[in-house]
C-alpha positions as CSV (number, residue, x, y, z in Angstrom):
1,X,-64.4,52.9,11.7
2,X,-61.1,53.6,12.0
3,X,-59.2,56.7,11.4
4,X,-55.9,58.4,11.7
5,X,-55.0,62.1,11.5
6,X,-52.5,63.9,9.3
7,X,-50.8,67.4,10.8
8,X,-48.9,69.7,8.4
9,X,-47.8,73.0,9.8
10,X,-46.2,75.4,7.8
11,X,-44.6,78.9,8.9
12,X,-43.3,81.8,6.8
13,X,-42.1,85.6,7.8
14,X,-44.6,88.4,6.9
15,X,-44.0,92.6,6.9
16,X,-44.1,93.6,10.1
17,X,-47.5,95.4,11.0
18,X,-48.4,98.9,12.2
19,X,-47.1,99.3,15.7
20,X,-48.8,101.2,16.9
21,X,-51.4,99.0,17.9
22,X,-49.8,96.7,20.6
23,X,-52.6,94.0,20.7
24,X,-51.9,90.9,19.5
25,X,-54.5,90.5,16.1
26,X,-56.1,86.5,15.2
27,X,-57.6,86.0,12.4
28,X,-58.8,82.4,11.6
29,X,-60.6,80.9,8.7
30,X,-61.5,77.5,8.8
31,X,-62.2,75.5,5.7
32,X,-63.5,72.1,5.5
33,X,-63.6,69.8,2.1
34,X,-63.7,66.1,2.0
35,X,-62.2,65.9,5.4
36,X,-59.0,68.2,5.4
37,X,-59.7,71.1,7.6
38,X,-57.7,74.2,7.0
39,X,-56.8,77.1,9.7
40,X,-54.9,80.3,8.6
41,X,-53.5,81.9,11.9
42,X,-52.2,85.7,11.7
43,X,-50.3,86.7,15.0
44,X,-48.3,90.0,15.5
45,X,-46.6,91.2,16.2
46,X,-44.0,89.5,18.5
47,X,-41.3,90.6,20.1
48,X,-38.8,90.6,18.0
49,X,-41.2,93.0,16.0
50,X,-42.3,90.5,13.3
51,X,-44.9,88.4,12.8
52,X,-45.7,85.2,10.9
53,X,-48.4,83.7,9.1
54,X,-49.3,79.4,10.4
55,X,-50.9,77.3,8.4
56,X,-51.9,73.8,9.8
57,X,-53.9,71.2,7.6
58,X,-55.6,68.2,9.7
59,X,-56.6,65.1,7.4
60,X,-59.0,62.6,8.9
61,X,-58.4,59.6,6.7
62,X,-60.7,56.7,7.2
63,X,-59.7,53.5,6.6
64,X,-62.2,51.6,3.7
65,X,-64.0,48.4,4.9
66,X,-62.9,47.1,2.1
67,X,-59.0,47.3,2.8
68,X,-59.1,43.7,3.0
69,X,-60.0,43.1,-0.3
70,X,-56.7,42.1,-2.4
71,X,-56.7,42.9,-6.2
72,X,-58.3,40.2,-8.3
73,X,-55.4,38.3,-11.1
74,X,-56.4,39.7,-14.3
75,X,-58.2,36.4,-16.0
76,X,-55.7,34.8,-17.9
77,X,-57.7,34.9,-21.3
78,X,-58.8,38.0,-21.5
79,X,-55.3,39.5,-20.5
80,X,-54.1,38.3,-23.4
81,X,-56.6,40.3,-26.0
82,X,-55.4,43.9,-23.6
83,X,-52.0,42.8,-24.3
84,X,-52.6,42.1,-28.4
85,X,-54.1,45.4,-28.3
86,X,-50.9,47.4,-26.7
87,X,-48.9,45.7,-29.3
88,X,-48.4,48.2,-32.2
89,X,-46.1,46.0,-34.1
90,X,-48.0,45.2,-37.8
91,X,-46.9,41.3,-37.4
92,X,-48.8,40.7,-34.5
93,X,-50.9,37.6,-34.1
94,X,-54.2,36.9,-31.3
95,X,-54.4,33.5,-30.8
96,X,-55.7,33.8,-27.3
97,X,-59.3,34.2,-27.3
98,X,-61.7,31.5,-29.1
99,X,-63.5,33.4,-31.3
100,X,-63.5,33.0,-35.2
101,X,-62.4,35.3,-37.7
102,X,-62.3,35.6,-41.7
103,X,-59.9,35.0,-43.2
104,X,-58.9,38.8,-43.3
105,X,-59.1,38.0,-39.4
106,X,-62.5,40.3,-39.0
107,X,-64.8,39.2,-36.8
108,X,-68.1,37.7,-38.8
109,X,-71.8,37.8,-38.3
110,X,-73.3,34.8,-40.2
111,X,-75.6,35.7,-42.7
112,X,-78.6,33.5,-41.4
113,X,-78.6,35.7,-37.9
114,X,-79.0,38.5,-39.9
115,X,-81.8,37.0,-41.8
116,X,-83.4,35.8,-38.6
117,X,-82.9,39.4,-37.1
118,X,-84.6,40.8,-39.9
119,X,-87.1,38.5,-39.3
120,X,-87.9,39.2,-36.0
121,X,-88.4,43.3,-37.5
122,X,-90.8,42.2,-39.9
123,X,-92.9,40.5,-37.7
124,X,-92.6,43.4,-34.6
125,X,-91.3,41.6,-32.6
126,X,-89.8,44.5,-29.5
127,X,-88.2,43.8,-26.3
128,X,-90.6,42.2,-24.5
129,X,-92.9,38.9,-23.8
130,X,-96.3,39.4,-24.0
131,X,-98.2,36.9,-21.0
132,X,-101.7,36.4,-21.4
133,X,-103.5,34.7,-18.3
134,X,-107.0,34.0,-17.7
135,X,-108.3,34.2,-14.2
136,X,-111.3,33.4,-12.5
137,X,-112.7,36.5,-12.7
138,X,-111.6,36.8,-16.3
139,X,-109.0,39.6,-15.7
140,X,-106.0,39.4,-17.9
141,X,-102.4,39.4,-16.5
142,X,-99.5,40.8,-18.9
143,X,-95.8,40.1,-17.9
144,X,-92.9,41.4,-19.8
145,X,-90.3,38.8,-18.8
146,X,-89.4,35.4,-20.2
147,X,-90.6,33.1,-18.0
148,X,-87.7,31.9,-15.5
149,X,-86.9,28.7,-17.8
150,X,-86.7,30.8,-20.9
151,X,-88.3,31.1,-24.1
152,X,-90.4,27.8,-24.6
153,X,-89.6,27.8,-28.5
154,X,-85.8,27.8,-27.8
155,X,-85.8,24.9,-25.0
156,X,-87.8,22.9,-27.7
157,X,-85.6,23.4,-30.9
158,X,-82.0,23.2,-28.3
159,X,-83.0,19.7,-27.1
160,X,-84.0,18.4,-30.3
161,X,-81.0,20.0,-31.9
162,X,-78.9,18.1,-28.9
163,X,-80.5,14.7,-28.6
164,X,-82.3,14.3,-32.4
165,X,-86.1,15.3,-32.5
166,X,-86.7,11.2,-33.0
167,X,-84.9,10.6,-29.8
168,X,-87.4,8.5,-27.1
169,X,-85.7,10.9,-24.7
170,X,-87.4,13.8,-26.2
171,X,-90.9,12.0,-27.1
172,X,-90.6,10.4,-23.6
173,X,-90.3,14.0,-22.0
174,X,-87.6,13.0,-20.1
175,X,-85.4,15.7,-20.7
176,X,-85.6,19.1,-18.2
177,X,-84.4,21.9,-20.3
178,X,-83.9,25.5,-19.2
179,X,-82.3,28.4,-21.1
180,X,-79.4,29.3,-19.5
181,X,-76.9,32.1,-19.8
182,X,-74.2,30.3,-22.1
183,X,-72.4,27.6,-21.7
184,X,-71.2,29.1,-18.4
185,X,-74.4,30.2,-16.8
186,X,-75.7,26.8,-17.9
187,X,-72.6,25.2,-16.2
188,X,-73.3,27.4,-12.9
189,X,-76.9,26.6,-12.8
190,X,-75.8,23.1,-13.0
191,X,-73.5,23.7,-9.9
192,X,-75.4,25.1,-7.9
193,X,-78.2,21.8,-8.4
194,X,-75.1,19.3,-7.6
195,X,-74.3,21.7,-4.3
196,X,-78.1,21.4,-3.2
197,X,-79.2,18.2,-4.0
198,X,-76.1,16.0,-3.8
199,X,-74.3,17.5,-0.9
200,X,-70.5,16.1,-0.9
201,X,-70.4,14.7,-4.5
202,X,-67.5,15.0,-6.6
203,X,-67.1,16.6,-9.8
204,X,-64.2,15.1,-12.0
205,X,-62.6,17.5,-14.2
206,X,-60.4,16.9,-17.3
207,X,-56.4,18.2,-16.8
208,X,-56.0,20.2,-18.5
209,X,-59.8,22.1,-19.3
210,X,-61.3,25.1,-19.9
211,X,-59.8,27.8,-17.9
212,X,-63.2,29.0,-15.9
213,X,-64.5,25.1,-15.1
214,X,-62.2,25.1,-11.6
215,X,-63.8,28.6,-11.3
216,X,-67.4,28.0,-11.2
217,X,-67.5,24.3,-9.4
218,X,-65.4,26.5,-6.7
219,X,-67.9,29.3,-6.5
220,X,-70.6,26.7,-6.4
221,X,-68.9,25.5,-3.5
222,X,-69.1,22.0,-5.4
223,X,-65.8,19.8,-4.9
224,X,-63.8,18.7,-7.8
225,X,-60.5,16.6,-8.7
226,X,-58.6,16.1,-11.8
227,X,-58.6,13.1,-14.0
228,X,-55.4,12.2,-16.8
229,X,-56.5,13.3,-20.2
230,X,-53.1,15.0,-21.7
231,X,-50.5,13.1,-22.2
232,X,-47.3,16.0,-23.1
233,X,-45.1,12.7,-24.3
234,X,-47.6,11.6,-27.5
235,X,-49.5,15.5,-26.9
236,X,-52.3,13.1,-27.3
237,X,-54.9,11.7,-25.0
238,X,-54.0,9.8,-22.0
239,X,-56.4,7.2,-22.1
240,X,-55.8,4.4,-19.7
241,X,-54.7,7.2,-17.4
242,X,-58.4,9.0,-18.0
243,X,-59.8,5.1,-17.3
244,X,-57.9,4.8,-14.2
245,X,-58.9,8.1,-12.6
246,X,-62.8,7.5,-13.5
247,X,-62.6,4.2,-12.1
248,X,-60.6,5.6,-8.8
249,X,-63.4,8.3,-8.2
250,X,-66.3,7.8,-5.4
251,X,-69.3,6.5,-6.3
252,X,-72.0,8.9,-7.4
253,X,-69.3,11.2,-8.4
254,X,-69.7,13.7,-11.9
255,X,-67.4,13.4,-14.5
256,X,-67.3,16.5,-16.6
257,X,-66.5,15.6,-20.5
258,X,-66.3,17.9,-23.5
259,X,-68.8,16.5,-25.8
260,X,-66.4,17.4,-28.9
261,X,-63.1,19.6,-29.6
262,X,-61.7,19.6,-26.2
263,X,-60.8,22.5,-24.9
264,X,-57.5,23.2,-24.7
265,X,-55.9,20.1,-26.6
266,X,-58.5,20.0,-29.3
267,X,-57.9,16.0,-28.6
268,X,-61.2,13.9,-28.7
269,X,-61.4,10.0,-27.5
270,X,-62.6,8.1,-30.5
271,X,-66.1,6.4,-30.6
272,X,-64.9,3.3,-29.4
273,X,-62.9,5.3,-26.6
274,X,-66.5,6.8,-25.7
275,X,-68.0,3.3,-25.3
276,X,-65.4,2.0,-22.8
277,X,-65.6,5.8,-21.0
278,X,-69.5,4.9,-20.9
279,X,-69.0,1.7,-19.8
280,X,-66.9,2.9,-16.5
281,X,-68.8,5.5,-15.4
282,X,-71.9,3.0,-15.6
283,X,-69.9,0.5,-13.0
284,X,-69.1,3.2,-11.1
285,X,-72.9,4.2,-10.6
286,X,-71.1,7.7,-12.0
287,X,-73.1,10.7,-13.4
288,X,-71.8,11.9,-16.6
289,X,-72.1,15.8,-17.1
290,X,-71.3,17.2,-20.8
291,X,-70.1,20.5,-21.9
292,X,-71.2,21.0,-25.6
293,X,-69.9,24.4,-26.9
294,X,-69.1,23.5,-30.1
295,X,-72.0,21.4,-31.5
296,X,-71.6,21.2,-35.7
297,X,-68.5,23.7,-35.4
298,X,-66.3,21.3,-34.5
299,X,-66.4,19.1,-37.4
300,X,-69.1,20.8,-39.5
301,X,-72.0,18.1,-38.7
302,X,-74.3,19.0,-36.4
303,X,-74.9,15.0,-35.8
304,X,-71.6,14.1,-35.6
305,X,-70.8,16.5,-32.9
306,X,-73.8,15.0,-30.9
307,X,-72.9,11.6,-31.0
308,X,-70.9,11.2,-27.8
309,X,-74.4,12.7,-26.1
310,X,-76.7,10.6,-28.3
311,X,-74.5,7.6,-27.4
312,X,-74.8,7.7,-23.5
313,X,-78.5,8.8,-23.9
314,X,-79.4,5.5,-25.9
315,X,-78.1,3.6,-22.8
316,X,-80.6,4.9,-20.6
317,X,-77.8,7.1,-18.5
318,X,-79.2,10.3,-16.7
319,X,-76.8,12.6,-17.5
320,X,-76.3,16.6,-17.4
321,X,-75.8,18.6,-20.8
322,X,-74.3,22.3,-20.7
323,X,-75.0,24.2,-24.4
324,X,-73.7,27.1,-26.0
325,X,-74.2,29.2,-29.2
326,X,-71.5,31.4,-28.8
327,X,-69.6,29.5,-31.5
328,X,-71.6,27.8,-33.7
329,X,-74.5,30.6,-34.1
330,X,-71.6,33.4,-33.6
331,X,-73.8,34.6,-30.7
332,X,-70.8,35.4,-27.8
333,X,-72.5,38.6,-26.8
334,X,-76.0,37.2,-26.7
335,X,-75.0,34.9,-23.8
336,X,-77.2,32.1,-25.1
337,X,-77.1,28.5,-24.4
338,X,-79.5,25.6,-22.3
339,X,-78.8,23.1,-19.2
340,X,-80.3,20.1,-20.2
341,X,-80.8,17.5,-17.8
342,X,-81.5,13.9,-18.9
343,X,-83.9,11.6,-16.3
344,X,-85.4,8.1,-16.1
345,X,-89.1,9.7,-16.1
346,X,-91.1,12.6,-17.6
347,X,-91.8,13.1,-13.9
348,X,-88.7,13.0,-12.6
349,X,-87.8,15.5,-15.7
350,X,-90.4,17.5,-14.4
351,X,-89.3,18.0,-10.4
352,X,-85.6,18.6,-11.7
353,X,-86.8,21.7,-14.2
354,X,-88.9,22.6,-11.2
355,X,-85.9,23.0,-8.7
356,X,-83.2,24.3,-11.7
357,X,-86.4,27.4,-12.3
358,X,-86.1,27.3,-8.8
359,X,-82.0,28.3,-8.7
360,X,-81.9,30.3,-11.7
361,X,-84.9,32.6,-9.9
362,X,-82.4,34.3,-7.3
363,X,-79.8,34.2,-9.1
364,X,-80.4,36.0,-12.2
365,X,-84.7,35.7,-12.6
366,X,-85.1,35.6,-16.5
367,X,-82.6,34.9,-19.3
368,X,-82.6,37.1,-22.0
369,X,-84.4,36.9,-25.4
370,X,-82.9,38.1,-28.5
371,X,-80.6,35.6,-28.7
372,X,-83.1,32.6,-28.0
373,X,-85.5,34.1,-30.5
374,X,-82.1,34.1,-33.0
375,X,-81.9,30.5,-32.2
376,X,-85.7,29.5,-32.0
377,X,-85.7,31.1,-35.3
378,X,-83.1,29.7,-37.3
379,X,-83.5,26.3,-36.1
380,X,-86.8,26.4,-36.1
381,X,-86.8,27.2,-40.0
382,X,-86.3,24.6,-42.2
383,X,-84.9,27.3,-45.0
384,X,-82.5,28.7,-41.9
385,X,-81.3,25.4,-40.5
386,X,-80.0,24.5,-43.9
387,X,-78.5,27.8,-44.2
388,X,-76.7,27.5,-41.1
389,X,-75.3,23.6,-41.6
390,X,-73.9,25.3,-44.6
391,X,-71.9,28.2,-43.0
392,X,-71.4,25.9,-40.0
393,X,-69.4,23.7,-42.9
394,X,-67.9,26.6,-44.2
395,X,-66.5,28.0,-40.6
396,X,-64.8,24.4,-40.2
397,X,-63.7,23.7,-43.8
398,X,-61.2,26.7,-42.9
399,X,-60.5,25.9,-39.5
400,X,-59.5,22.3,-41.2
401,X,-57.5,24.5,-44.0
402,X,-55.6,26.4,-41.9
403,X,-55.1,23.2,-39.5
404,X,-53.4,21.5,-42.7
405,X,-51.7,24.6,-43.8
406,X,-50.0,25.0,-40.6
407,X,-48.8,21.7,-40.3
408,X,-47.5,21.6,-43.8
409,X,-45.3,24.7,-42.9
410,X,-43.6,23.3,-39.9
411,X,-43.0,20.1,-41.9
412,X,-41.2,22.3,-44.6
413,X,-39.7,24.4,-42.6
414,X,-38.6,22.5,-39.2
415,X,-35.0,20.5,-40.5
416,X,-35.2,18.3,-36.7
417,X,-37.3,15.4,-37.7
418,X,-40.0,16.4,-35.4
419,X,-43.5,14.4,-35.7
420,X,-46.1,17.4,-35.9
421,X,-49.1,15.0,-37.0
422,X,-50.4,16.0,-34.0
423,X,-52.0,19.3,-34.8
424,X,-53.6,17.3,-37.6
425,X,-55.0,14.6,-35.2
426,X,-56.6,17.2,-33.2
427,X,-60.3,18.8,-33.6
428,X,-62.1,22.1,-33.5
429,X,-60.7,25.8,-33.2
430,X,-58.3,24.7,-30.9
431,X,-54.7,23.6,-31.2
432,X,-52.5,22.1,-28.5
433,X,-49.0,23.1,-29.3
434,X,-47.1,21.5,-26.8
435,X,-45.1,24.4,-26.2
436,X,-44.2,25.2,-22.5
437,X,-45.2,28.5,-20.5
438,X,-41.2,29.9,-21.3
439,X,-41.6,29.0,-24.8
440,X,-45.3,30.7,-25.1
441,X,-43.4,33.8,-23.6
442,X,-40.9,33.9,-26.3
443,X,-43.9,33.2,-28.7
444,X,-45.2,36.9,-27.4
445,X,-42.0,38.6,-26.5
446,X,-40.0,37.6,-29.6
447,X,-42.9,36.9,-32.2
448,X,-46.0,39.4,-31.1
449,X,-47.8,35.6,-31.1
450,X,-50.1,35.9,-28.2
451,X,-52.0,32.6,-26.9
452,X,-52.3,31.4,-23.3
453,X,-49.3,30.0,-21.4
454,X,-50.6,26.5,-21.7
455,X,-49.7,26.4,-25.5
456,X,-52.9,26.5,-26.7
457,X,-53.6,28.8,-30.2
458,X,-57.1,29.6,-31.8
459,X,-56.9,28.2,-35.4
460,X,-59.8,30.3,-35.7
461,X,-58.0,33.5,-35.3
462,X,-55.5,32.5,-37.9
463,X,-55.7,32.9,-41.5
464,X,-53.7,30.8,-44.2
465,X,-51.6,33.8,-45.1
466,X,-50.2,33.7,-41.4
467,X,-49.2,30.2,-41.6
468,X,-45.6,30.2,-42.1
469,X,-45.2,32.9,-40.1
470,X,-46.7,31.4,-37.3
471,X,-44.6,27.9,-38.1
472,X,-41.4,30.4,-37.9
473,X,-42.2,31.1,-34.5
474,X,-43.3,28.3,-33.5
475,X,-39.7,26.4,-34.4
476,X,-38.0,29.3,-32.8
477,X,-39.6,29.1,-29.7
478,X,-39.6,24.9,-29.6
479,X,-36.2,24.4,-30.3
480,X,-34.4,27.5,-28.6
481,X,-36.2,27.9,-25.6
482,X,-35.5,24.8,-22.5
């Protein structure tokens, strides 16, 4: 390793000592602590009849093996919520992160994960999965683990949730599910089956999309393009541009769609825009691959925000299905969601779960429980799921309120003739402003309105009372800002 040595020598005058000895007196100490080394040197006297204390501190300082590391960017959602927090002013607003709030803006547990936490302490349930496996010579063997593919209950109730328990998909058994860690572990797990098993294929991604899909399809090591789904003139979607792009893609490639409330734009194709999406990436021998994060949040119907998954199924497409209950269940630190792939045959259903167990085993081994067992329990109980489909419509209804609210304000309030039917047009917690990264800034700077640079604001962290504040800034920043 290298290292490189740092010398300071100091010297300073000190009373001149008894004479009459006329041998030169050394004294040195030597101290060592975390590689400085000290020596004090006493030498008199000299001629002049003084003498002077030395002091000389060597450094050894080794260079790191990890000097070529550069600082990671700060992620560019997450910044945002350190920011908010630095912000003492009383007006300020988080729009940044997509996480719902009351209308007080607290953050809220629903009341059926509580009921189906308390259910899991009345029946004692701990920590741990209990294995029991009979072996020839009738010894028992107890693991404490979920088995790599999860908890079996929660794969069960997740695909039935996604697909419809009537689905011939689900009776056929041609679905491989596996508990995954969130939508993103889900989505990872998923990469890292493309990388293996269909070296060189393209994934086509949405521009703009969710801010960490680029980052896992590049750690996967998977390659990925861009299709047209914005368009900033109608802030709407770009249809025959999306078309085009799917169309212009290799053969065999992946084409990553949000199954409802895209996210950023909060801008959905409409069911017949899903047929003729269906009907391209069937020419093109394509394999469609859904992210589904926001499954009865969206819209508040569990069914309707399954229908562009429902809809390829029924035509016999294998197809890739990323879930998440971070949103609709409230569960973002549980890290619970499924990777669901769709086949021709139960047996080909059975080699793909077979080889996804086999990814997830090195990577992380087990997925956790609590929040399956959250899941299993509530959608498992037909009491729970009804409880839930009613908060779900509650959590929406004021996303849509506040949605309508805000675009009400800017109507009154914004004198240019500006068309803001937009925001009403669009879905979900999202909202796709159309404001510039300069114009986000003065959002922040000016305002204390903090959202990511690509205009996007959480509905979700906004309550009605805000609304015409938030139309004040947004104006501002639209109209005086290039």
């Amino acid at each position: 390793m290298a290292s490189s040595m740092l010398s300071l020598t100091s010297a300073s005058p000190s009373p001149s000592a008894s004479l009459s000895t006329q041998e030169s007196l050394k004294g040195k100490l030597k101290l060592r602590s975390s590689g400085l080394s000290f020596t004090k040197e006493k030498i008199n006297p000299f001629a002049n009849g003084k003498s002077f204390g030395r002091v000389s501190m060597v450094a050894a300082v080794n260079a790191s093996r990890f000097d070529g590391i550069a600082m990671a960017p700060p992620d560019p959602i997450l910044g945002v919520s350190e920011a908010f927090k630095a912000d003492t002013n009383a007006l300020k607003l988080n729009l940044g992160v997509g996480a719902y709030r009351t209308e007080e803006l607290q953050p809220y547990v629903l009341d059926v994960v509580k009921k189906a936490e308390n259910l899991m302490l009345e029946r004692g349930e701990n920590k741990e999965v209990i294995h029991v496996f009979e072996r020839v010579d009738d010894l028992k063997l107890f693991l404490n683990y979920l088995p790599i593919e999860g908890l079996a209950a929660f794969n069960k109730v997740t695909a039935e949730l996604l697909f419809g328990a009537d689905n011939p998909v689900i009776k056929e058994q041609k679905v491989a599910t596996v508990q995954g860690l969130s939508g993103t572990g889900s989505l990872r797990l998923a990469a890292a089956l493309i990388e293996r098993y269909f070296p060189g294929a393209k994934v086509l991604i949405s521009s703009p999309t969710w801010g960490n899909h680029k980052n896992i399809f590049n750690d996967a090591r998977v390659p990925w393009s861009e299709y047209r789904y914005y368009d900033p003139k109608t802030v709407g979607l770009d249809f025959e541009g999306m078309i085009a792009d799917i169309k212009a893609a290799p053969e065999g490639s992946f084409v990553l769609l949000h199954g409802c409330a895209h996210n950023p734009t909060g801008i959905d194709p409409t069911p017949e825009q899903w047929e003729k999406i269906a009907d391209v990436i069937q020419e093109k021998n394509h394999i469609p691959f859904f992210d589904v994060a926001y499954q009865g949040f969206a819209s508040g119907s569990l069914d309707a925000d399954a229908a562009s998954v429902r809809s390829f199924a029924a035509r016999g497409m294998e197809l890739f299905v990323a879930q998440s209950y971070s949103k609709n269940l409230g569960l973002y630190a549980e890290r619970i969601g499924a990777m669901n792939v769709v086949c021709t045959s139960a047996d080909a259903a059975a080699r793909v779960k077979s080889q996804l167990k086999r990814l997830a085993r090195p990577m992380y081994s087990n997925p956790p429980i609590h929040g399956a067992r959250i899941v299993a329990n509530v959608v498992g109980d037909p009491v729970l799921f009804n409880e839930w489909k009613a908060e779900m419509e509650l959590m929406a209804g004021r996303i849509k309120n506040v949605r309508q609210k805000l675009y009400d304000s800017l109507c009154a309030k914004d004198k240019s003739g500006k068309d803001w039917s937009f925001i009403l047009k669009q879905i979900g917690m999202f909202s796709f402003t159309g404001l510039n990264e300069a114009q986000s800034d003065k959002m922040t700077n000016k305002w204390h309105v903090y959202m990511t640079k690509d205009g996007r604001i959480s509905l979700a962290g906004l309550s009605l009372a805000k609304c015409e504040y938030l139309a004040d800034a947004i104006i501002d920043s639209f109209h005086n800002v290039s």
